[in-house]
GUPATOR-351843 format. One record per residue: x, y, z of N, C-alpha, C in turn. Coordinates in pm, whole numbers. Example, Ala and Ser with C-alpha at 12.3 -4.5 7.8 and 13.67 -1.06 7.14 Angstrom:
BEGIN
[[1319; -569; 780]; [1230; -450; 780]; [1320; -330; 780]]
[[1285; -225; 708]; [1367; -106; 714]; [1290; 3; 787]]
//
This chain:
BEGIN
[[1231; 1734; 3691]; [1291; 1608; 3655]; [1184; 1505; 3622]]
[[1024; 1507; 3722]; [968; 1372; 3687]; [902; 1409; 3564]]
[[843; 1561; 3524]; [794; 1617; 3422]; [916; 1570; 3290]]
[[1016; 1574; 3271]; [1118; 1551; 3159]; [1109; 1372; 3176]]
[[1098; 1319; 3292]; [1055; 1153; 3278]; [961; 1144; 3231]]
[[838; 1187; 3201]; [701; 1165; 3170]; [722; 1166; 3034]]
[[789; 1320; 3030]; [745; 1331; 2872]; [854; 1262; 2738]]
[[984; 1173; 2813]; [1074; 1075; 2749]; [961; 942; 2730]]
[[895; 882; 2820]; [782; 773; 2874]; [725; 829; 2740]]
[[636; 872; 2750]; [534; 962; 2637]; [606; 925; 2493]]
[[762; 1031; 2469]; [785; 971; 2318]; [799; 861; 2297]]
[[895; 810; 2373]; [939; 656; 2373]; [801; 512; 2308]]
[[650; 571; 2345]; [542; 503; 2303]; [504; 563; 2184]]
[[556; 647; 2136]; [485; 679; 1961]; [524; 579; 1879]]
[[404; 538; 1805]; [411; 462; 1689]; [532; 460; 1572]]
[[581; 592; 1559]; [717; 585; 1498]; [840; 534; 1532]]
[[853; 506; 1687]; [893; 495; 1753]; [903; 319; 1734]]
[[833; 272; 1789]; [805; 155; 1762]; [791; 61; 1651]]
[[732; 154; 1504]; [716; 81; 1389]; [877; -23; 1353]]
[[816; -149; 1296]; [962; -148; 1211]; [967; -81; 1056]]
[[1029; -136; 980]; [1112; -79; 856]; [949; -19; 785]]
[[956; 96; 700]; [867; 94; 648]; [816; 69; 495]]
[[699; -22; 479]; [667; -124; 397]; [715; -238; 408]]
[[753; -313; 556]; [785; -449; 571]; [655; -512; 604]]
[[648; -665; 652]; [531; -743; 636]; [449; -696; 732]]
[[497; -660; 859]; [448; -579; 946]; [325; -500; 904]]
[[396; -387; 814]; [322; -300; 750]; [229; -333; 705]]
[[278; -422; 600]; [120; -497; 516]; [20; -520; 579]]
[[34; -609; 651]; [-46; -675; 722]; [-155; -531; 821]]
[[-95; -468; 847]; [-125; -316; 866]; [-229; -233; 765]]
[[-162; -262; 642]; [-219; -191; 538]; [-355; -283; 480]]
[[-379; -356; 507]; [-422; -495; 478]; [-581; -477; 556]]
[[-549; -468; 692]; [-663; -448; 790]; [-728; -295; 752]]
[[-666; -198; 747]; [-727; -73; 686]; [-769; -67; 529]]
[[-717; -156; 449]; [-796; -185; 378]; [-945; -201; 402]]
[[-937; -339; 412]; [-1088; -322; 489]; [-1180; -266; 608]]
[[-1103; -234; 610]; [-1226; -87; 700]; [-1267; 23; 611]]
[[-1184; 22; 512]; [-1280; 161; 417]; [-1327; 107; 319]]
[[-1446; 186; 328]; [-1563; 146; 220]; [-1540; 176; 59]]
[[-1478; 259; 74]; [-1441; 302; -72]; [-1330; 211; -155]]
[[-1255; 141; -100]; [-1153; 42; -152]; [-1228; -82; -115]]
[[-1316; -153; -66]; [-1392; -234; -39]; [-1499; -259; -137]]
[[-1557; -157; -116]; [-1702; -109; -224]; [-1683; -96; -366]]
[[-1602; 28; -350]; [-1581; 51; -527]; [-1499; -27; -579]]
[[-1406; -106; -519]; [-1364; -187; -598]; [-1369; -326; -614]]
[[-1513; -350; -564]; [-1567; -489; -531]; [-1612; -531; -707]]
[[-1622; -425; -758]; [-1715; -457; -924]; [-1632; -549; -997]]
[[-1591; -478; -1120]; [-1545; -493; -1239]; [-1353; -524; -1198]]
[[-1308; -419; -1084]; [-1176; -450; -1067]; [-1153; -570; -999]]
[[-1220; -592; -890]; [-1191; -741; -815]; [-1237; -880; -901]]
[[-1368; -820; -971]; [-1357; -956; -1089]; [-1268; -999; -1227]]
[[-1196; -861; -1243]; [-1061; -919; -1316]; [-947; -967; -1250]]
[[-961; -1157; -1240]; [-842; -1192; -1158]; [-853; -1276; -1207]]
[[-870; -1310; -1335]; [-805; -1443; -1426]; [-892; -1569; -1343]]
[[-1005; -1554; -1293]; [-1015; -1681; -1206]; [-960; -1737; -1106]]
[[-864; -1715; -1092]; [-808; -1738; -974]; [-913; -1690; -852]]
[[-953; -1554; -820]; [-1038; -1524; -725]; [-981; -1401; -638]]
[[-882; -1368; -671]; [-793; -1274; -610]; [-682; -1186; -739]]
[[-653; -1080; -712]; [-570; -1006; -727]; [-443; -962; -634]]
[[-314; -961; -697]; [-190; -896; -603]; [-144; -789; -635]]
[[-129; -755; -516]; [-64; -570; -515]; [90; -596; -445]]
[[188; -568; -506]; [313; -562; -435]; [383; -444; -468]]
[[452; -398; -349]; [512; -253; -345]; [635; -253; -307]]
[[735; -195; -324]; [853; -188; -244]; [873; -36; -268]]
[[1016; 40; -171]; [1054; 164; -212]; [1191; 110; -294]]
[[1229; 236; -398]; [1323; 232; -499]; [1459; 173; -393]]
[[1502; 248; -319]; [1605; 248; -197]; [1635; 117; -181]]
[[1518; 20; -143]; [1538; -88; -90]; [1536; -203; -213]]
[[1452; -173; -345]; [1471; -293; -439]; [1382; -394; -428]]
[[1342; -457; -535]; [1185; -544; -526]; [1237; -664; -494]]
[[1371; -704; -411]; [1318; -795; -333]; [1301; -741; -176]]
[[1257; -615; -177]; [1169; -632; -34]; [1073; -591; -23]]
[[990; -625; -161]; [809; -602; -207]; [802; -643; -107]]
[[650; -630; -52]; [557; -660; 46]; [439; -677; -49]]
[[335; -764; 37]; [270; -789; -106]; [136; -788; -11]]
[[-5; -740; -71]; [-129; -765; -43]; [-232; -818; -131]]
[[-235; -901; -107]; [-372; -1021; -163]; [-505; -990; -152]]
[[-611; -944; -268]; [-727; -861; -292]; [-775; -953; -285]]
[[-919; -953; -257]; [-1011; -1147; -316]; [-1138; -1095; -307]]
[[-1215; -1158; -454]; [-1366; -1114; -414]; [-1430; -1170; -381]]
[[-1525; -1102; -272]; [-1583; -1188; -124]; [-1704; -1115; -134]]
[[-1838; -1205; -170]; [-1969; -1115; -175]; [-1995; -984; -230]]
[[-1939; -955; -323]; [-1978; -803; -398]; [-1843; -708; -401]]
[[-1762; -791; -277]; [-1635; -664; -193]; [-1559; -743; -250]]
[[-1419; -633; -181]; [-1298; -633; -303]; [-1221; -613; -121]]
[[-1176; -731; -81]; [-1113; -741; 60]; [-995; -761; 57]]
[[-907; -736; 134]; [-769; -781; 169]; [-754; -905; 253]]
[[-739; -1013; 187]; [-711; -1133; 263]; [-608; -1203; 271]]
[[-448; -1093; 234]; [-338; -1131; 335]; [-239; -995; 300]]
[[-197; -952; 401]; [-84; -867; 310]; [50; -952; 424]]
[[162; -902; 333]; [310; -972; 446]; [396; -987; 319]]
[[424; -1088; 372]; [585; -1097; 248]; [503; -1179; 100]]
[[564; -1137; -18]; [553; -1195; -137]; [506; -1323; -133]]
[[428; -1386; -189]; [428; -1518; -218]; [528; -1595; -354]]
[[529; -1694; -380]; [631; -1717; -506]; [564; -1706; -641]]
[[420; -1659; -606]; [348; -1650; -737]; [391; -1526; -826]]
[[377; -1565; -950]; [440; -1459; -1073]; [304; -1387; -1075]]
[[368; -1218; -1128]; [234; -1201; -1119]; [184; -1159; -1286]]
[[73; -1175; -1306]; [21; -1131; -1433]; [-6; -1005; -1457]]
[[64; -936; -1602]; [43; -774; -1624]; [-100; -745; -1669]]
[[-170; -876; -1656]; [-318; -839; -1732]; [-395; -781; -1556]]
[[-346; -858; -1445]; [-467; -822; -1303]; [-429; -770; -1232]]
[[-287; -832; -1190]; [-176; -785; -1051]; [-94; -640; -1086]]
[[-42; -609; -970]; [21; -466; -959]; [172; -493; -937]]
[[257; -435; -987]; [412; -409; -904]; [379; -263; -887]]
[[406; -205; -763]; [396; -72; -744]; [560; -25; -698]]
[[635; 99; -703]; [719; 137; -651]; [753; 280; -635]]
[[804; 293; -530]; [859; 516; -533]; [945; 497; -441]]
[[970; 641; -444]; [1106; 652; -337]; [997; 688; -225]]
[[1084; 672; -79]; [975; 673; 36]; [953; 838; -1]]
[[987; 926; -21]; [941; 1082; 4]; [798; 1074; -136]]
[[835; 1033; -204]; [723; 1022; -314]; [629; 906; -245]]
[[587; 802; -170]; [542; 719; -128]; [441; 864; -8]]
[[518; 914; 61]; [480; 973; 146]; [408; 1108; 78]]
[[433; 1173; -7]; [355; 1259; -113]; [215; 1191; -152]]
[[203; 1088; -179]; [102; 1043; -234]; [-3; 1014; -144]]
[[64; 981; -11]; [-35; 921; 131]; [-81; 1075; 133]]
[[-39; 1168; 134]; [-61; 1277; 184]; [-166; 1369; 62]]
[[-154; 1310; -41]; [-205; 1382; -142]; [-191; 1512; -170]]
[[-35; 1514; -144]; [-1; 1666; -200]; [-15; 1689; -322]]
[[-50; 1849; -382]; [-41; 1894; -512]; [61; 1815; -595]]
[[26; 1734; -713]; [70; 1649; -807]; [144; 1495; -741]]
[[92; 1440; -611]; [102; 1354; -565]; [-66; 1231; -536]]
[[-145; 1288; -585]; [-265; 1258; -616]; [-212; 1113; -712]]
[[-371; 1020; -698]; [-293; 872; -780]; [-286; 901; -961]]
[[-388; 1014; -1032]; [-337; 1026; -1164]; [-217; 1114; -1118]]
[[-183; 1210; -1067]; [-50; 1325; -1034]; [79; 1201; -1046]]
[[42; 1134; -954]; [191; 1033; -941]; [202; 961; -1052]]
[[134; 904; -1123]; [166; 847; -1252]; [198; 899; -1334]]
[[121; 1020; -1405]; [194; 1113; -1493]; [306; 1150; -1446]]
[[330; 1209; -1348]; [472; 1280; -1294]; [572; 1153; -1321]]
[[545; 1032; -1284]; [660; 914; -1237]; [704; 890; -1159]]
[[594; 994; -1023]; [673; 908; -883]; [619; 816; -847]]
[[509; 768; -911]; [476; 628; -849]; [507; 562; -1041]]
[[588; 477; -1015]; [602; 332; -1130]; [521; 253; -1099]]
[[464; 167; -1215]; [410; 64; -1186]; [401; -17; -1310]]
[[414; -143; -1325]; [332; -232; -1358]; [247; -322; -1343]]
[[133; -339; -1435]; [46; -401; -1447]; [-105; -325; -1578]]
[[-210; -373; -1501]; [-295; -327; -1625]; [-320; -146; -1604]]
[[-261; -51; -1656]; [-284; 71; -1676]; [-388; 131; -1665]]
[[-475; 87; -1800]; [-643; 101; -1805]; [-740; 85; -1720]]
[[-707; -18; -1645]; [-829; -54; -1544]; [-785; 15; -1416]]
[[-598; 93; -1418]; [-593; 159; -1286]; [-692; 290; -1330]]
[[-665; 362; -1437]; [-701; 475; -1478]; [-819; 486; -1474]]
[[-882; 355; -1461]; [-1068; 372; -1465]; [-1123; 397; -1296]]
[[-1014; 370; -1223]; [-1052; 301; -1090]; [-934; 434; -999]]
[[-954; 596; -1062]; [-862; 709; -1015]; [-911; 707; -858]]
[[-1046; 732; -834]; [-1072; 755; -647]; [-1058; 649; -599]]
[[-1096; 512; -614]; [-1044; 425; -525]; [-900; 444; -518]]
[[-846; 428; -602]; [-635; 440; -608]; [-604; 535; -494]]
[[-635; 658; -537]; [-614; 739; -468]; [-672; 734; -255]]
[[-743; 697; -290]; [-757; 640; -151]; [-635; 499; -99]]
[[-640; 374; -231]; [-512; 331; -144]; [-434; 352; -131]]
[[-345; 495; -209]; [-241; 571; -179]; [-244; 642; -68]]
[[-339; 652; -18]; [-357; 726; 80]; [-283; 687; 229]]
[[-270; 524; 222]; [-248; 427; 321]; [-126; 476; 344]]
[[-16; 473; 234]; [91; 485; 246]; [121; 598; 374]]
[[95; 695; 434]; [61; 787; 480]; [52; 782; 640]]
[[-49; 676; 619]; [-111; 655; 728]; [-81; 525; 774]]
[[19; 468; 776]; [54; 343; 858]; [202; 378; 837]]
[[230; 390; 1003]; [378; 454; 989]; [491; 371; 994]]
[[589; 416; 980]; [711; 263; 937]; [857; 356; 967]]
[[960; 266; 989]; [1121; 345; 976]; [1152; 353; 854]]
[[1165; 465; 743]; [1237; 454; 660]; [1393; 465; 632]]
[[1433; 464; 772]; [1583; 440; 764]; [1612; 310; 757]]
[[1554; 204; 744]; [1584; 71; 713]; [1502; 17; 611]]
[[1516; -125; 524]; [1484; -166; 479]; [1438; -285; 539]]
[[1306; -332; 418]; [1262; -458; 545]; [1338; -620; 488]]
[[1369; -674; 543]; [1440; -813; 551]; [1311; -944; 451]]
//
């Protein structure tokens, strides 16, 4: 009996368990901090991609899943900071429009979201574009130049866990 208590205690604390909706602000803000911890979305895309942002000084990435509909993007705010290409907010949308020349709309269904974190065969970041499980707009060219960083922030998706039985508010 205390062995079957332990091990209810035990699931009851998994992160799945606990997450809310997945890709709500929560998340971001999630996705946001692991951003910057890897060097490769930091680094490599500190160059040429973080300095196309119209001046402003930042770039936006907003995502939602198909299921839930782009008004429950979540949005992360890129900014270049000394050479790096940082995340300095992810959470809910701001009211800013975004431009198809810098910013991203990203979208998939969560099983294609979760293909791509995982980098299964043809879920890779060129795989998902050609295929069409990841949509997007914004600038094409400069994603296509910038395939291993992408693919690393697809990777996130993956790895910051969320309920996809709900949508986020």
């Amino acid at each position: 009996m205390q062995k079957t208590l332990g091990l209810l205690a035990g699931a009851a604390l998994t992160p799945s368990v606990w997450a809310g909706a997945y890709q709500d602000a929560d998340w971001a803000k999630q996705a946001c901090d692991a951003w910057n911890k890897s060097e490769t979305l930091t680094g490599e895309l500190g160059g040429d991609w973080a300095a196309n942002n119209g001046g402003r000084g930042y770039k936006v990435i907003r995502l939602y899943r198909d299921k839930c509909g782009p008004d429950s993007a979540v949005q992360l705010t890129i900014s270049a900071k000394d050479g790096k290409a940082m995340c300095t907010y992810g959470g809910k949308p701001t009211d800013e429009k975004l431009s198809d020349d810098m910013d991203y709309l990203m979208h998939a269904t969560y099983d294609d979201w979760q293909c791509m974190g995982r980098s299964d065969w043809g879920c890779g970041a060129m795989g998902a574009m050609m295929t069409g499980k990841l949509k997007f707009e914004g600038p094409k060219g400069e994603a296509m130049s910038v395939m291993g960083p992408f693919n690393s922030f697809l990777q996130l998706m993956d790895d910051i866990p969320g309920d996809p039985s709900q949508c986020p508010n």
